[in-house]
N, C-alpha and C positions, 0 to 999 in steps of 0.2 A: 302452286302459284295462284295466287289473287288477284286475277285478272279475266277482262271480259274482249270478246271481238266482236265488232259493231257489224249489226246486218245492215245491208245495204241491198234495195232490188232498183235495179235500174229498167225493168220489163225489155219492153221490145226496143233494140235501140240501136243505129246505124251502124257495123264494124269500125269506120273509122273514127268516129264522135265518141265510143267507149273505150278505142285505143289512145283517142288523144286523152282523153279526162285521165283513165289509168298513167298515162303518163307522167302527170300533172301530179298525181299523187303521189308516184313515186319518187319522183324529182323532191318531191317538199319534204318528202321523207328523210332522205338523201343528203338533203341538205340541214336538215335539223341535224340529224347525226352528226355529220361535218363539223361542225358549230360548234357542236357540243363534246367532250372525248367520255362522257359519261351524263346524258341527257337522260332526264330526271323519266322514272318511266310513266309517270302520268303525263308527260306532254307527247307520248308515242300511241296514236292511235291507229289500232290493229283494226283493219277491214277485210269482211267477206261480203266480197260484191258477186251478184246472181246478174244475169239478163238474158235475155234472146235477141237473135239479129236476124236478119231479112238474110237469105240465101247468100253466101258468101265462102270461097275458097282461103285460107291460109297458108302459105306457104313461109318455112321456118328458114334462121340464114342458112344451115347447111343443109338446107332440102333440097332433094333435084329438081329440077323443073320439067323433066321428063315424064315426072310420077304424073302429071297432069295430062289428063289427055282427049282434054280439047283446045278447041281455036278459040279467040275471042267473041268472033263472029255466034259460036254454037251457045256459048255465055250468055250474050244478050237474047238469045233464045229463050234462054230458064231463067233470065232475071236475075242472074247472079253476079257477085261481081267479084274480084280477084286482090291480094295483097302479099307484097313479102313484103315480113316483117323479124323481130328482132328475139323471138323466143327460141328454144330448140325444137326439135321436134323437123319432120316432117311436112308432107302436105295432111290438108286435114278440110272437114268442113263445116259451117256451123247454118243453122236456117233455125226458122219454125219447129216450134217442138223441143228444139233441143236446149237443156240449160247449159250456159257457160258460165264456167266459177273462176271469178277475179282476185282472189285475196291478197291484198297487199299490205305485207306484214315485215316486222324486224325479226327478223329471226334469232337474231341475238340476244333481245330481249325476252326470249319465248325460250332461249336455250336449245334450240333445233339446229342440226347440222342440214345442208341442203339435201341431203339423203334421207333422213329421217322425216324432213315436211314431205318428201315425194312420196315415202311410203305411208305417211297421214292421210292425205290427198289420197290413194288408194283404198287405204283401209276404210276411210269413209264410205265411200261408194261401195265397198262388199259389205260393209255392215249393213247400208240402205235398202242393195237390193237383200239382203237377207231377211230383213223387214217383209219383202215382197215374194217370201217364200223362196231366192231365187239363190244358188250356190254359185259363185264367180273365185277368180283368182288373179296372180299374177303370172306372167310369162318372163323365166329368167333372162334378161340384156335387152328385154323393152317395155319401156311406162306404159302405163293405163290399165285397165282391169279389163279381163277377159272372161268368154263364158265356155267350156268345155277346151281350158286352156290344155296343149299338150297333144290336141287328137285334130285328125282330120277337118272335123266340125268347129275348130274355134273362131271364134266371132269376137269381134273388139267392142264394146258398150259406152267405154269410156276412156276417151285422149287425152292425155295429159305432157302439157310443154310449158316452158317456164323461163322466167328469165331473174337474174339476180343478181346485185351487186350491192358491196356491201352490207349482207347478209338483207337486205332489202327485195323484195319478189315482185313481181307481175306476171300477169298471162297464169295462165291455172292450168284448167280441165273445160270438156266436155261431156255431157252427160243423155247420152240418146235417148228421147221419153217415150214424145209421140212424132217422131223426127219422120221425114219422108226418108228414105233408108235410097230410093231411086238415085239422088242425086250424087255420093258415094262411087255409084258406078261410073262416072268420068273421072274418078281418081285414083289411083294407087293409095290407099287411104294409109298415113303412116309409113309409107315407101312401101308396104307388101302387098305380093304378087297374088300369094296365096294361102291369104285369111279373111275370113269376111267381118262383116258390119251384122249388129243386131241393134232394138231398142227394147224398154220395156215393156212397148207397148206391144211390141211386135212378138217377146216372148212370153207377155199374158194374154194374147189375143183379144186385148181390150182398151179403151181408151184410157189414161191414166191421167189423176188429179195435179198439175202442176205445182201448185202451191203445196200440196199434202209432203210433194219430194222435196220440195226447196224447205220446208219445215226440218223434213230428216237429216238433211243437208246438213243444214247449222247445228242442229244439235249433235249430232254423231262428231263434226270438225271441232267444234269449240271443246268437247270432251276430249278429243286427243288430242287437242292441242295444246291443252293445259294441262292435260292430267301429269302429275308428277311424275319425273324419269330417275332413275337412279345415275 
């Protein structure tokens, strides 16, 4: 396929002011499709949106609200602040350090069944950290990329939850860098009791270059996401 996806970094930017703009995008999308019963595919433009947020909990519509386990009061403590919102998934958390990947895309235009972008989204991030020396995987009957998937030791790296209609997406992944890993521990992160959180800073024991990842990002995505399928 001859086709390109538009980078987009939106940096440090409020949870709510990146949920609404996504919004916004996806709606126009939504609606060109509507319009159209076969919209010409140069007027479909395919976004991967990158950013970071200020301390903030998500919680998914069929998450518990039990996974959380603190009060509001402990919240304003850590500066953080709280949303249910309309993806799948769990609770989860995103802050400093960590990138969140927004892509909003036609999936139908791209020829992806909703199963196959989630394991694109996956395979990205094992190709990345593979980049970084690091062997990850997946865990069968739940998204995101894991590290010493299957043993005692597994640790989550990277959340992934998503929303879609009309083969149209929002809400993405998580991707822990140089993330404060502490904050986690007031969650049930993903609804599990007994799995933990890692980043990559935290499994190179070194600070790691942001933009260097958000580079690998795009290129390893926009490679599976076109490369041709049979």
């Amino acid at each position: 396929m001859n086709s390109t996806i538009q980078y987009i970094d939106w940096k440090m930017i409020p949870y709510k002011e990146a949920w609404d703009r996504q919004k916004k995008l996806f709606e126009e999308l939504i609606t060109l499709k509507s319009n159209f019963d076969n919209p010409d595919k140069e007027s479909i433009i395919q976004r991967f949106i990158l950013c970071e947020h200020p301390h903030v909990y998500t919680l998914g519509k069929n998450g518990q609200v039990n996974n959380m386990l603190i009060n509001d009061e402990f919240m304003k403590q850590i500066n953080a602040s709280y949303y249910r919102i309309d993806r799948g998934g769990d609770i989860t958390y995103h802050g400093p350090g960590q990138i969140v990947g927004y892509p909003i895309l036609d999936l139908q235009q791209l020829h992806l069944s909703l199963k196959e972008y989630v394991h694109c989204i996956e395979e990205m991030i094992i190709l990345t950290l593979k980049d970084y020396h690091i062997t990850s995987s997946r865990i069968s009957g739940a998204t995101g990329v894991w590290l010493d998937a299957n043993t005692k030791n597994a640790r989550k790296i990277c959340a992934i939850g998503i929303r879609a209609s009309r083969y149209v997406t929002m809400h993405g992944f998580a991707f822990n860098i140089n993330t404060d890993l502490s904050y986690f521990s007031h969650i049930n992160p993903c609804g599990f009791v007994d799995k933990g959180v890692t980043s990559l800073s935290q499994e190179l024991q070194r600070k790691i270059d942001m933009e260097e990842v958000k580079h690998k990002l795009y290129t390893h995505f926009q490679t599976l996401i076109i490369m041709p399928r049979n």
